[in-house]
MIFI-755001 format. One record per residue: x, z, y of N, C-alpha, C in turn. Coordinates in steps of 0.1 Angstrom, whole numbers, padded with zeros to 4 digits, always signed. Each point is the difference from the previous one (the first is absolute). Layout:
REM MIFI-755001
XZYXZYXZY/...
***
This chain:
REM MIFI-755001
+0008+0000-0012-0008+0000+0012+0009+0000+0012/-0002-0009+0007+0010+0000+0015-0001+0011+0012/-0013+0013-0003+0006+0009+0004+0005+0013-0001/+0003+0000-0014+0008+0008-0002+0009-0002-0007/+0009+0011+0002+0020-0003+0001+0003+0011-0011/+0012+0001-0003+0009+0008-0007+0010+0009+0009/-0002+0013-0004+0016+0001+0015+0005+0010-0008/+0014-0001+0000+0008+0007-0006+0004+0012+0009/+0004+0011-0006+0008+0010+0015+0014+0007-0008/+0012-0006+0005+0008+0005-0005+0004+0018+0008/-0008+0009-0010+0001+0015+0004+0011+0007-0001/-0001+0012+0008+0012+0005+0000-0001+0012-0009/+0009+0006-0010+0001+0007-0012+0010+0008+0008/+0000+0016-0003+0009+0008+0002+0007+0006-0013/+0009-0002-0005+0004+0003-0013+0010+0012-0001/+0003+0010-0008+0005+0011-0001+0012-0003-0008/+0012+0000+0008+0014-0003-0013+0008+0016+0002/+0004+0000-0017+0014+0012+0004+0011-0006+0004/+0006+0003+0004+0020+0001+0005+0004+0011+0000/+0008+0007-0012+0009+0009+0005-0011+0015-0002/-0009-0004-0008-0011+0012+0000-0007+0004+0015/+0003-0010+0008-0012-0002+0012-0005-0010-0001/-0011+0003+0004-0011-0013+0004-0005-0007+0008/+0004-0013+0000-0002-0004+0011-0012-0011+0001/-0005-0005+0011-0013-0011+0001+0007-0014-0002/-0005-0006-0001+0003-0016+0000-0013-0003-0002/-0001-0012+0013-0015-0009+0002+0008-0007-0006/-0015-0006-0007+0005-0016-0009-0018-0005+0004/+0001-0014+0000-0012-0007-0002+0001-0005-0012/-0018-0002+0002-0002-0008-0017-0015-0008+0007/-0009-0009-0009-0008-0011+0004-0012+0007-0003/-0013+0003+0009-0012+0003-0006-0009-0009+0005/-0007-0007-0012-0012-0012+0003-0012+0004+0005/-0009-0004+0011-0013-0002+0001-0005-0010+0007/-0014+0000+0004-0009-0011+0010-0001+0000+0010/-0008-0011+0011-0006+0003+0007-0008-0007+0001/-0009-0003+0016-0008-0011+0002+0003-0006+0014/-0001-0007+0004-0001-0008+0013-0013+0005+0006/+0000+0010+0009-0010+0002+0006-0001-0006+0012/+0010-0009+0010+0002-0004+0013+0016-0002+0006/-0001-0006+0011+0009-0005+0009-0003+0003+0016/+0012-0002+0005-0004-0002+0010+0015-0010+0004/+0004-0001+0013+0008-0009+0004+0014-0005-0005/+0002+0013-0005+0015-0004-0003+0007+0010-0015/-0019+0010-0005-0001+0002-0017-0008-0002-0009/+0003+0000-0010-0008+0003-0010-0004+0015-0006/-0015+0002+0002-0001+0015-0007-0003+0000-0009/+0001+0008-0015+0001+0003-0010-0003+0015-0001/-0008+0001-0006-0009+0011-0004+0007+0006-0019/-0002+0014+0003+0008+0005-0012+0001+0014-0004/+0003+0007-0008-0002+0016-0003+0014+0004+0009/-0001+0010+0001+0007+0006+0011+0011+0008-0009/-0001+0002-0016+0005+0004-0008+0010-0013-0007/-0005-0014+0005+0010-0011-0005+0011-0001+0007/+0001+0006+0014+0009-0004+0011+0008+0012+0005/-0003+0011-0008+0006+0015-0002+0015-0003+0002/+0011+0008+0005+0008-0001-0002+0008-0014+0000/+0000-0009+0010+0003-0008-0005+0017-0006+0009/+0012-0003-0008+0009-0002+0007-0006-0020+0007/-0006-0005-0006-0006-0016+0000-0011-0002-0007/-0007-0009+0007-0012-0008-0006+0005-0013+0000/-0007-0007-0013-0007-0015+0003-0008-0004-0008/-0008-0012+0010-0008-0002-0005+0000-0014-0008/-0010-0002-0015+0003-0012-0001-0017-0008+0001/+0000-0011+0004-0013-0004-0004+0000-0012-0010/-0013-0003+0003-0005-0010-0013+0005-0011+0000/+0010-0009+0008+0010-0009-0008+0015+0006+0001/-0002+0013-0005+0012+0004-0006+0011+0004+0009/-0001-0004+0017+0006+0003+0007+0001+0013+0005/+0013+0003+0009+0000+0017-0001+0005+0002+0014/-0004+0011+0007+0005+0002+0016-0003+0016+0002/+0014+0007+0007-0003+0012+0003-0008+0003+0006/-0005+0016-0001-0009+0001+0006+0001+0019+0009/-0010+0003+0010+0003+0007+0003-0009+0013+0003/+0000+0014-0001-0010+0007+0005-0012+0002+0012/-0010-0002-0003-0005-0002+0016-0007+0011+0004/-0008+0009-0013-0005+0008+0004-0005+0007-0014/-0004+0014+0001-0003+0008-0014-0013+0006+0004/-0005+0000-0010-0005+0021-0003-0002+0002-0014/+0009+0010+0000+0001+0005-0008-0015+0011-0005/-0009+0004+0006-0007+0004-0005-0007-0006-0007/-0007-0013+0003-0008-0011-0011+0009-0005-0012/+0015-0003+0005+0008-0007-0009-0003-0011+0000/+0001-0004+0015-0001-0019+0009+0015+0001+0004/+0007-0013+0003+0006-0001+0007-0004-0015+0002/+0009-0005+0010+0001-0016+0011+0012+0000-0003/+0007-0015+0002+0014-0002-0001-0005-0017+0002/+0010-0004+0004+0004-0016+0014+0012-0005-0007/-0006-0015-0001+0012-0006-0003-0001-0010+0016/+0013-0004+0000-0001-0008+0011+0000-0013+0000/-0008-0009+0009-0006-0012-0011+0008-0008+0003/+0013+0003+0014+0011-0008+0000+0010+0000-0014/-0002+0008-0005+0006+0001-0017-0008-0007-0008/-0009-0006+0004-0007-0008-0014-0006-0016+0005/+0008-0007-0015-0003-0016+0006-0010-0004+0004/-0005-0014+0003-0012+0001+0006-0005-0009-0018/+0004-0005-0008-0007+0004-0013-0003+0007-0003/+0007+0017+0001-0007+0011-0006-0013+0002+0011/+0003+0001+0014-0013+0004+0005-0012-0011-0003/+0000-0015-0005-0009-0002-0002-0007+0003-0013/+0004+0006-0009-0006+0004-0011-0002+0012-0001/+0004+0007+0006-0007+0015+0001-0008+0000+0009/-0010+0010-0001-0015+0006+0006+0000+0011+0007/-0005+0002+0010-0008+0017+0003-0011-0001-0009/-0004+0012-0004-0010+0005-0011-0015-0001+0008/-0009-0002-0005-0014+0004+0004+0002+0016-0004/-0005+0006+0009-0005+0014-0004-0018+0001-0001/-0002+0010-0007-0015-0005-0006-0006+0019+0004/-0007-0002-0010-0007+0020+0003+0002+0003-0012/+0005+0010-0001-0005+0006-0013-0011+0006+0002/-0006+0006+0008-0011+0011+0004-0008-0006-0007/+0000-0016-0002-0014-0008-0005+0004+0001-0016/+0009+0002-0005-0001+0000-0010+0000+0009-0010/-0011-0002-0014-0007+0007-0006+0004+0003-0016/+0002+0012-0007+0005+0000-0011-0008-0008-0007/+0013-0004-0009-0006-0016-0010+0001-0009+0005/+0008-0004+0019+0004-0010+0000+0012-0007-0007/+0003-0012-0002+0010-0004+0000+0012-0003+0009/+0015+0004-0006+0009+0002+0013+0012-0007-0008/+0015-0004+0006+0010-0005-0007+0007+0005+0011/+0016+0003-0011+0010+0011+0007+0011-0010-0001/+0006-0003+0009+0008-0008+0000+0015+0009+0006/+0015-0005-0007+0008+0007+0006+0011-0004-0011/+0011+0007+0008+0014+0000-0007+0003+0005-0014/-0009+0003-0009-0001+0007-0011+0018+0002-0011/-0001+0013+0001+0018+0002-0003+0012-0012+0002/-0001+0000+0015+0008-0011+0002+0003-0014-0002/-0008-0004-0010-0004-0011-0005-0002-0010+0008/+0000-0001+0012-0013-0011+0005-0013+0001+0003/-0005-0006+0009-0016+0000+0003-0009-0002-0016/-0008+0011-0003-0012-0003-0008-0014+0005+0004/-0007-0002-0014-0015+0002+0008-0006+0005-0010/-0008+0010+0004-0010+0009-0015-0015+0000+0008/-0008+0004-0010-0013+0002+0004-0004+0007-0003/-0014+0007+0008-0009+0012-0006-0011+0001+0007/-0005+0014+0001-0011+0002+0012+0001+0013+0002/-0007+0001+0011+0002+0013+0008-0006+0008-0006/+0002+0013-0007-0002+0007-0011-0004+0017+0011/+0002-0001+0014-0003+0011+0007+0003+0001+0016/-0006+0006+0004+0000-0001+0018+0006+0015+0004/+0007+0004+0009+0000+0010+0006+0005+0008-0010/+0012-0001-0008+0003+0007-0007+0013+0008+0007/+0004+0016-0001+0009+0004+0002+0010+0005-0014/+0011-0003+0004+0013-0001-0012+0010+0009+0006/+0003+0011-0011+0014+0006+0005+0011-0005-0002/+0010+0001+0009+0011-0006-0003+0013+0014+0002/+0011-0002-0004+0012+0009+0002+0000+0003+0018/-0007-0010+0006+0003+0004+0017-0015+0005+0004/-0010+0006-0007-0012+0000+0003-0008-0012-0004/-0012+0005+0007-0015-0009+0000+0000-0009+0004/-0002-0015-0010-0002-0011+0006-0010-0003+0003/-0011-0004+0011-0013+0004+0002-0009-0018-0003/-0008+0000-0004-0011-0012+0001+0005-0011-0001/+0009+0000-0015+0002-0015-0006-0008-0008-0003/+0001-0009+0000-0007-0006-0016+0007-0005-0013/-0008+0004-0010+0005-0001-0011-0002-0011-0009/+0003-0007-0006+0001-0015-0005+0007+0005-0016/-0005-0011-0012+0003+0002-0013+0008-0014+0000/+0006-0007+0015+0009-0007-0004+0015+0003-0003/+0005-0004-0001+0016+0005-0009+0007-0002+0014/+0004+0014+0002+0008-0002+0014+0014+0005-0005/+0015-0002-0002+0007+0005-0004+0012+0002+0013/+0010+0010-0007+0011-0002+0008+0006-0013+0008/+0000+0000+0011+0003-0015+0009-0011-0003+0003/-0011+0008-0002-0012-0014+0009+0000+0013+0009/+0008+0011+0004-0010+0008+0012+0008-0008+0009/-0011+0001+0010-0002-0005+0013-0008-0020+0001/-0002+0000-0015-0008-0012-0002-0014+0000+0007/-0003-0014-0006-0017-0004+0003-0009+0003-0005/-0012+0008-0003-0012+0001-0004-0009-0006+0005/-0006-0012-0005-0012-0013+0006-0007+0000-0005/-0014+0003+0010-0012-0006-0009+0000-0017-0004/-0014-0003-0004+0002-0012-0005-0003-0011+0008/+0000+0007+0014+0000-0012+0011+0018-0005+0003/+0008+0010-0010+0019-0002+0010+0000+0010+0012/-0008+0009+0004-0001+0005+0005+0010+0013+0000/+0007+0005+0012+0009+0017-0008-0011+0007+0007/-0001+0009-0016-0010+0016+0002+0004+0009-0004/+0015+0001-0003+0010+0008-0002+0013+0003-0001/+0009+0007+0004+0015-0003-0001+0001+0011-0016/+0007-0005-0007+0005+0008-0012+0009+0007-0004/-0005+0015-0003+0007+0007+0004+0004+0008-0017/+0013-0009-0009+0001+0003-0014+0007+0012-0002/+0001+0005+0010+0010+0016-0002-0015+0007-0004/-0011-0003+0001-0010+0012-0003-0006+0002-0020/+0009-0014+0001-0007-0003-0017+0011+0012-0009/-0006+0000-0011+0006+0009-0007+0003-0012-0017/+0016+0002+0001-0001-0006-0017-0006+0001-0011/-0004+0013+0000-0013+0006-0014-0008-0004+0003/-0002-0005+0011-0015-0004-0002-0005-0013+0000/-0007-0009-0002-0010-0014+0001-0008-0001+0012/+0000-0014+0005-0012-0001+0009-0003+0007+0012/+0011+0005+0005-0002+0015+0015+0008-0006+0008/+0003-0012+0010+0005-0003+0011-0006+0001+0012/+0006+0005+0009-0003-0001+0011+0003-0008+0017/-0013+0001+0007+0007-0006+0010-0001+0004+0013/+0004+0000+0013-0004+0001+0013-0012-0007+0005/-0010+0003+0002-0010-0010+0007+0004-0005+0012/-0004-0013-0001+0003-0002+0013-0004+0002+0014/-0013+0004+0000-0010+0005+0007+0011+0016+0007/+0006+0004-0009+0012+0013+0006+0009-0011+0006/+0008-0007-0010+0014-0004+0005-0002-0009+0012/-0010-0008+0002+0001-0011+0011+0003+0010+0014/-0006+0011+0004+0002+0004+0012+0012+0005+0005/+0003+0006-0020+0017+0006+0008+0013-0014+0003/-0006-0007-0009+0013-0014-0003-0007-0007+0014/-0012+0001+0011+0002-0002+0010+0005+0002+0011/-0003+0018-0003+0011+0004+0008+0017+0000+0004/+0006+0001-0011+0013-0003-0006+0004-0011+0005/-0008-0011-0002+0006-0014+0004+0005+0003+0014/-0007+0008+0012+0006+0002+0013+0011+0005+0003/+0006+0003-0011+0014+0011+0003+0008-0014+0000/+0013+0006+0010+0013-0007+0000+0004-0002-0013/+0006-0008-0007+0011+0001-0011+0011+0004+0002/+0005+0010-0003+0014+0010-0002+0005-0003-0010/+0015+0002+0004+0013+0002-0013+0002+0016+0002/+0009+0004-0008+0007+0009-0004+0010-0002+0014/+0003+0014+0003+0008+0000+0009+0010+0011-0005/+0016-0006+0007+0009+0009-0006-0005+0015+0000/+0005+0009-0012-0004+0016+0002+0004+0008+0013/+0011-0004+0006+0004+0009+0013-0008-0005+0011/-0006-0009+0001-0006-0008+0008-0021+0008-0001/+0002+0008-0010-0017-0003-0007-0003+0015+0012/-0014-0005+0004-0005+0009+0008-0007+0015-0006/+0002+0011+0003-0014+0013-0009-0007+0005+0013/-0008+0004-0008-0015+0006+0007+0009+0015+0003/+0010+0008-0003+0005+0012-0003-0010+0007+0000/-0008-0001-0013-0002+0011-0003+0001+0004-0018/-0006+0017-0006+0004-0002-0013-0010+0001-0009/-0002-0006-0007-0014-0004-0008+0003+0001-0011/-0011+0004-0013-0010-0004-0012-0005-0006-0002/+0000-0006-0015-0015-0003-0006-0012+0005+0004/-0015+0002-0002-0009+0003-0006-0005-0009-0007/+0001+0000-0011-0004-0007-0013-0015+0003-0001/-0005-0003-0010-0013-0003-0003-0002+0016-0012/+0006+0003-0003+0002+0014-0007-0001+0016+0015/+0009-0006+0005+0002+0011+0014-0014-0003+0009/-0003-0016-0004-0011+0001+0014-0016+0009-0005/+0000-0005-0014-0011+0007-0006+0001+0017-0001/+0008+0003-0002+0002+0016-0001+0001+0007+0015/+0005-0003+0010-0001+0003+0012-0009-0004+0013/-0008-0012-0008-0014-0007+0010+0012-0006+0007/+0005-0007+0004+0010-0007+0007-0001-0015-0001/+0001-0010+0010+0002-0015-0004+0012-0002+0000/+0001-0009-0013+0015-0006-0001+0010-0010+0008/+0015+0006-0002+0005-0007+0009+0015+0005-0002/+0004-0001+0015+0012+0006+0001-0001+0016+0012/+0004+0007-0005-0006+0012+0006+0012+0001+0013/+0001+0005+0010+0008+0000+0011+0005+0018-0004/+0012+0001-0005+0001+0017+0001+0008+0006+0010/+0007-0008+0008+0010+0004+0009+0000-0010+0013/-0002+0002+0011+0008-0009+0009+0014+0003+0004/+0007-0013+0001+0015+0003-0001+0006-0004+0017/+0006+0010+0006+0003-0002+0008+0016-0008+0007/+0008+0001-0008+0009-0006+0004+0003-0017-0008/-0011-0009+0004-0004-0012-0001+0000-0009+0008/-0003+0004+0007-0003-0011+0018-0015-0007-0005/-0008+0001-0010-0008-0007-0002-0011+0009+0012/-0007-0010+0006-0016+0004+0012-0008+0005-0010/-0004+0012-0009-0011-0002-0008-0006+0014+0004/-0004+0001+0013-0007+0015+0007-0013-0004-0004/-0006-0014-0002-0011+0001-0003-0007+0008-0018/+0016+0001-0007-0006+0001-0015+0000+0018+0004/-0006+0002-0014-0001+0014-0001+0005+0004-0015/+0009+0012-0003+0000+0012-0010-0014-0004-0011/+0001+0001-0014-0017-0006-0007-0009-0008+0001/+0005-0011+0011-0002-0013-0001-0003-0009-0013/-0005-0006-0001+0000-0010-0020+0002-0018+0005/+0005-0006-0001+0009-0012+0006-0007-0006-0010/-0010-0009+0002-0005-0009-0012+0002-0019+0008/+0003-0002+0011+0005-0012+0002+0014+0001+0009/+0006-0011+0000+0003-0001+0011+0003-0015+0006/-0005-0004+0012-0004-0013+0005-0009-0008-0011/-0009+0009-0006-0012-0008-0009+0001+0000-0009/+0016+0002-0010+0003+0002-0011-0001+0008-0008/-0012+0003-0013-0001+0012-0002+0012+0009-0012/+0002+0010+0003+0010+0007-0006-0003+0013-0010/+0005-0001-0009-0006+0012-0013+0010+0008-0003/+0013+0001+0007+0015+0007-0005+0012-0004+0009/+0008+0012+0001+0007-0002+0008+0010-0013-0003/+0000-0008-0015+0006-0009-0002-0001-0014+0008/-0019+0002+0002-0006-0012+0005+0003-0001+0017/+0006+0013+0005+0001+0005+0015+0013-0008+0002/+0010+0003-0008+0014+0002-0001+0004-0015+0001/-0010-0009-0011+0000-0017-0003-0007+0000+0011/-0007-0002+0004-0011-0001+0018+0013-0003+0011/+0008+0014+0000+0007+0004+0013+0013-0012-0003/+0005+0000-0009+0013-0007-0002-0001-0017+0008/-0012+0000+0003+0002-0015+0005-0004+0006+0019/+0001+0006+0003-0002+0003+0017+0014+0006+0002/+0004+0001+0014+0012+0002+0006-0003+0008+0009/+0015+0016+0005-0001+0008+0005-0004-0008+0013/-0011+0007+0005-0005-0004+0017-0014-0006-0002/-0004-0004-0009-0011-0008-0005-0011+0009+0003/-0015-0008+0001-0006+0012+0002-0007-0006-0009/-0014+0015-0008-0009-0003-0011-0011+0006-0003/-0013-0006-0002-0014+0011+0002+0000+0011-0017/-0003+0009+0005+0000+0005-0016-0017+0005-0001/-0007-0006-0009-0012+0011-0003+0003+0006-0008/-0006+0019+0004+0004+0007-0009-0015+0008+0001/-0003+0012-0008-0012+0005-0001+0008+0017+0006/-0009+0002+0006+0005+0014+0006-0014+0010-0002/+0001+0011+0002-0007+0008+0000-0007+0003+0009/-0013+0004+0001-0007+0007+0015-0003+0015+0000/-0001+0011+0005-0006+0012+0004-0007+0003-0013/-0007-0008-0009-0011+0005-0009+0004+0000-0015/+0015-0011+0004+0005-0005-0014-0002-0011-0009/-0006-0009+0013-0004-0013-0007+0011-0009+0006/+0003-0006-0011+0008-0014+0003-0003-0012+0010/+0001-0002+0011-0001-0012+0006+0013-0011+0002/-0004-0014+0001+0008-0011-0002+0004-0002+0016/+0016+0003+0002+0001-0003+0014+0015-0011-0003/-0001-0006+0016+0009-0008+0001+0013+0003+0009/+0015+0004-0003+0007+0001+0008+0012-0010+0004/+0010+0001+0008+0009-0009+0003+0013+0008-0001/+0011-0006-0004+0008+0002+0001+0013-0013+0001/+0014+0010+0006+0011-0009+0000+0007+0006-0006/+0007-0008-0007+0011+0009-0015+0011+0001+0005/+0007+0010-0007+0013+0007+0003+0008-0005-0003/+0012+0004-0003+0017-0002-0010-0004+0012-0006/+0003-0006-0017+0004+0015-0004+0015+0003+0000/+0002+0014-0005+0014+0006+0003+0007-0007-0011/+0012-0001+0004+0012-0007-0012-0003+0001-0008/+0007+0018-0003+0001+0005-0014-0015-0008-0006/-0012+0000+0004-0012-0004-0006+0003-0010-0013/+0006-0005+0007+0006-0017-0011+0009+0005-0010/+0001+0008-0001+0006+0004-0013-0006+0012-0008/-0012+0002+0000-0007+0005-0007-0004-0005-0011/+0001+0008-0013-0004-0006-0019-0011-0006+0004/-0011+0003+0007-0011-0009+0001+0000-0011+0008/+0010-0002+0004+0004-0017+0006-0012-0003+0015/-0007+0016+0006-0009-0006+0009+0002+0009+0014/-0003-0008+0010+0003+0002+0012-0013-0006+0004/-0010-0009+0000-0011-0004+0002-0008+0009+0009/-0002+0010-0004-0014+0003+0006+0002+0013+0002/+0013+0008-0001+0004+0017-0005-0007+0004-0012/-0006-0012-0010-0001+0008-0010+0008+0005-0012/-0002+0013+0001+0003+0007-0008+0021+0001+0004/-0002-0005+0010+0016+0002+0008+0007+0006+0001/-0005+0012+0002+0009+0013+0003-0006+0010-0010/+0005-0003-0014-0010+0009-0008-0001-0007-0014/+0002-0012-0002-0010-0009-0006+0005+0006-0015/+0012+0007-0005+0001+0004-0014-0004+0013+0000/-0004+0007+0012+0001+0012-0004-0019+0005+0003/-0007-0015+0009-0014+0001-0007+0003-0001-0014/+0001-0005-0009-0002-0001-0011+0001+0014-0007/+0013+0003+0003-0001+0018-0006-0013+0009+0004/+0000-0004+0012-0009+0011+0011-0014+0000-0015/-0002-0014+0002-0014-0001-0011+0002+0002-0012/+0009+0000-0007+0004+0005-0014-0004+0017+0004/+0004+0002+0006+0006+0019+0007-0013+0003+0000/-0011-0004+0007-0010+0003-0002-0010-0002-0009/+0000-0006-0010-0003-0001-0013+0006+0014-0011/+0013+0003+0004+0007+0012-0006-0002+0013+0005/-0006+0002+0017+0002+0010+0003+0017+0001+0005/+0005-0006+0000+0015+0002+0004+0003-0004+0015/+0011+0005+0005+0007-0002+0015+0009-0011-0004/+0002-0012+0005+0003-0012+0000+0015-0001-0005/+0011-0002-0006+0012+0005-0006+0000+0009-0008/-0009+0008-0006-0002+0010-0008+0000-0002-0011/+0012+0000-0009-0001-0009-0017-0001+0016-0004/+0005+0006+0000-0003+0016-0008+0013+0007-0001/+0011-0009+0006+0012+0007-0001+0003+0006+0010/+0012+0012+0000+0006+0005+0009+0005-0005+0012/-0005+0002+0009+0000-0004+0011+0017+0001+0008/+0009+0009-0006+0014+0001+0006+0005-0013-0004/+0008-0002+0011+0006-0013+0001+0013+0000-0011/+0001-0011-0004+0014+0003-0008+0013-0004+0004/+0013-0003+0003+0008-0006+0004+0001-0009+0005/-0007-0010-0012+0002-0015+0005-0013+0001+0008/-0011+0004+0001-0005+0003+0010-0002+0000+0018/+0012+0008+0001-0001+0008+0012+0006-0010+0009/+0010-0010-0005+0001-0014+0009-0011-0001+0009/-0008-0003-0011-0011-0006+0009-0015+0006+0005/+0003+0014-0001-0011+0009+0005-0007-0003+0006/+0007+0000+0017-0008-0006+0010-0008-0010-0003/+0003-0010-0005-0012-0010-0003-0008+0002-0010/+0003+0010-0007-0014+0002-0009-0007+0012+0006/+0002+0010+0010-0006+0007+0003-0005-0010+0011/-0002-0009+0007-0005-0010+0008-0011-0008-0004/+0003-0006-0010-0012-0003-0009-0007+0004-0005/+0003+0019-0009-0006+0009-0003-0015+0003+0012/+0006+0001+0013-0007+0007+0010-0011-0015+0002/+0003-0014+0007-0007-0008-0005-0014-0004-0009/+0006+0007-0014-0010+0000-0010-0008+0007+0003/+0004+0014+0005-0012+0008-0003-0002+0004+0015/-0002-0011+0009-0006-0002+0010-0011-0009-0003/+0004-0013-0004-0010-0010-0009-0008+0010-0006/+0002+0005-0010-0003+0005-0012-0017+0010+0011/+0006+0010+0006-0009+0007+0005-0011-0010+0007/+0003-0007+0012-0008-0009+0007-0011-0010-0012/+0007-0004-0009-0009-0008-0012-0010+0011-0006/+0004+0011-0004-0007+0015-0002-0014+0000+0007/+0006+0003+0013-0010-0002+0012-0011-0009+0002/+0009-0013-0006-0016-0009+0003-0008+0000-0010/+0003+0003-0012-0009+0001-0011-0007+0010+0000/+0007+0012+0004-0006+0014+0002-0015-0002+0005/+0002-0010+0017-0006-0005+0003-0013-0004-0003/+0001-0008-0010-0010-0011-0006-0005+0001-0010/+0008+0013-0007-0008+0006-0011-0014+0001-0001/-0009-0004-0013-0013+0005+0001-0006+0008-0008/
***
């Protein structure tokens, strides 16, 4: 079908090697296949419509289409909360044989359509090449758990959607798209359970998206933060604490230069410039393509007087983060998350699962020789932790019910 493509994303792998009985990282890439669709153009791209989980991580895209031809391609816009993304090839990259045989898609409704229609899932199926299966819509409005939370108001189809068709076509039998396909939901034990995005959801956000500038990656010393220090709330945290998910704001950081007097301390960061975000990962990938000085709307959900969540819109201009930042095991300076802290949240929440003070393995606390070199810095990070440590206390204390 001429409009939809194959696009490869060669991702980035962080691998764990010993040397010498340390351990060190080494990124390596390796090839992960999926779909897309040609949802539009405008002057000088092509948009391409696709799961937001095909384009994860990615050191490169490309795309190939249906006479076989292939042209990079690039991010244009996400959200991660539906698991849409946009991505632009530039149509100065593609001959004008390819543009005449490829298509923009009809988009159709799903709304109209009724279980026991017939539908065909078209897509990259395990790398293979473009194929085509069939079924019918077997369910409307269905919600699916996934490892990242609730996927809300699929539809569900008994056609064979496999690895490589997410971010494919679901068509009624007009050729119409009334779905993007989304194969990360299928389960291998099972038969007949695919799912997809309606398009009746996706068309608004893949409209919005199409308005963002297209960004590269910008060197890391160069990448702008919000300075501040943030969380998850996951879909586990948000149900137990009545909370909406996101990225939670725990700290404003002041020695940043970033303008952000507008955010606030328990803030929850669910876009930013439209892009919706579910983890500080998706913040961190967000931020890496804007430059210190840059400015950026963030909706975030804040709290009022009564305790209810309202959706507000702020602005901000990003900072520099501090050197040392760039050499932190978690490789992030983005957004301050988890920045000044980021291994020793992890203890903090172990610690509180144990009942323990954050460095507290059970042993004697006197230092031993080889030790006392370096005291001062562990009594520095000691104090740290269980500054974190109490403050995270505090908010849960908080929210306890």
């Amino acid at each position: 079908m001429p409009s939809v493509v194959a696009i490869t994303n060669m991702m980035r792998y962080q691998e764990k090697r010993f040397f010498h009985l340390r351990r060190y990282p080494e990124e390596t890439e390796y090839p992960a296949s999926g779909s897309g669709v040609i949802v539009g153009k405008n002057e000088t791209e092509l948009l391409i419509a696709t799961n937001n989980h095909v384009i994860q991580d990615s050191n490169s895209l490309t795309v190939s289409f249906i006479d076989d031809s292939t042209a990079k391609a690039q991010v244009k816009g996400t959200d991660a909360t539906v698991d849409l993304a946009l991505v632009s090839v530039k149509l100065s990259d593609l001959s004008q044989e390819t543009r005449d045989k490829i298509k923009v898609i009809e988009i159709g409704s799903s709304d109209a359509m009724e279980v026991g229609d017939q539908v065909v899932a078209i897509g990259n199926a395990l790398g293979y090449g473009q194929s085509v299966t069939k079924g019918i819509i077997s369910a409307k409005d269905r919600d699916v758990e996934t490892e990242d939370g609730t996927a809300e108001g699929l539809l569900q189809t008994d056609a064979a959607i496999n690895p490589g068709n997410s971010g494919g076509a679901l068509l009624n039998m007009q050729g119409e798209l009334i779905g993007i396909n989304v194969a990360k939901y299928s389960d291998t034990d099972v038969e007949g359970m695919g799912y997809s995005i309606p398009s009746s959801k996706a068309e608004s956000i893949l409209k919005s998206l199409s308005t963002l500038a297209t960004r590269e990656d910008v060197p890391k010393e160069e990448q702008g933060v919000l300075g501040v220090q943030v969380k998850n709330i996951d879909a586990q945290t948000a149900e137990s604490f009545a909370m909406p998910k996101g990225v939670y704001i725990f700290k404003i950081l002041e020695d940043t230069g970033a303008q952000n007097s507008e955010l606030q301390e328990r803030d929850i960061i669910t876009k930013l410039d439209g892009q919706g975000i579910a983890t500080t990962a998706d913040l961190k990938s967000l931020l890496s393509k804007y430059r210190i000085g840059e400015d950026v709307t963030l909706t975030v959900m804040r709290q009022d007087g009564s305790g209810k969540y309202n959706e507000v819109q702020v602005h901000v201009t990003l900072g520099k983060a501090n050197a040392t930042d760039y050499g932190t095991s978690n490789g992030s300076a983005s957004s301050g998350d988890q920045q000044q802290g980021g291994n020793s949240q992890e203890r903090c929440l172990r610690a509180m699962h144990r009942k323990e003070i954050p460095g507290d393995n059970g042993e004697s606390s006197a230092p031993s020789k080889e030790q006392e070199g370096n005291s001062k810095g562990k009594q520095r990070r000691s104090k740290e932790e269980e500054d974190f440590y109490k403050q995270f206390q505090d908010f849960f204390n908080e929210y306890k019910r």
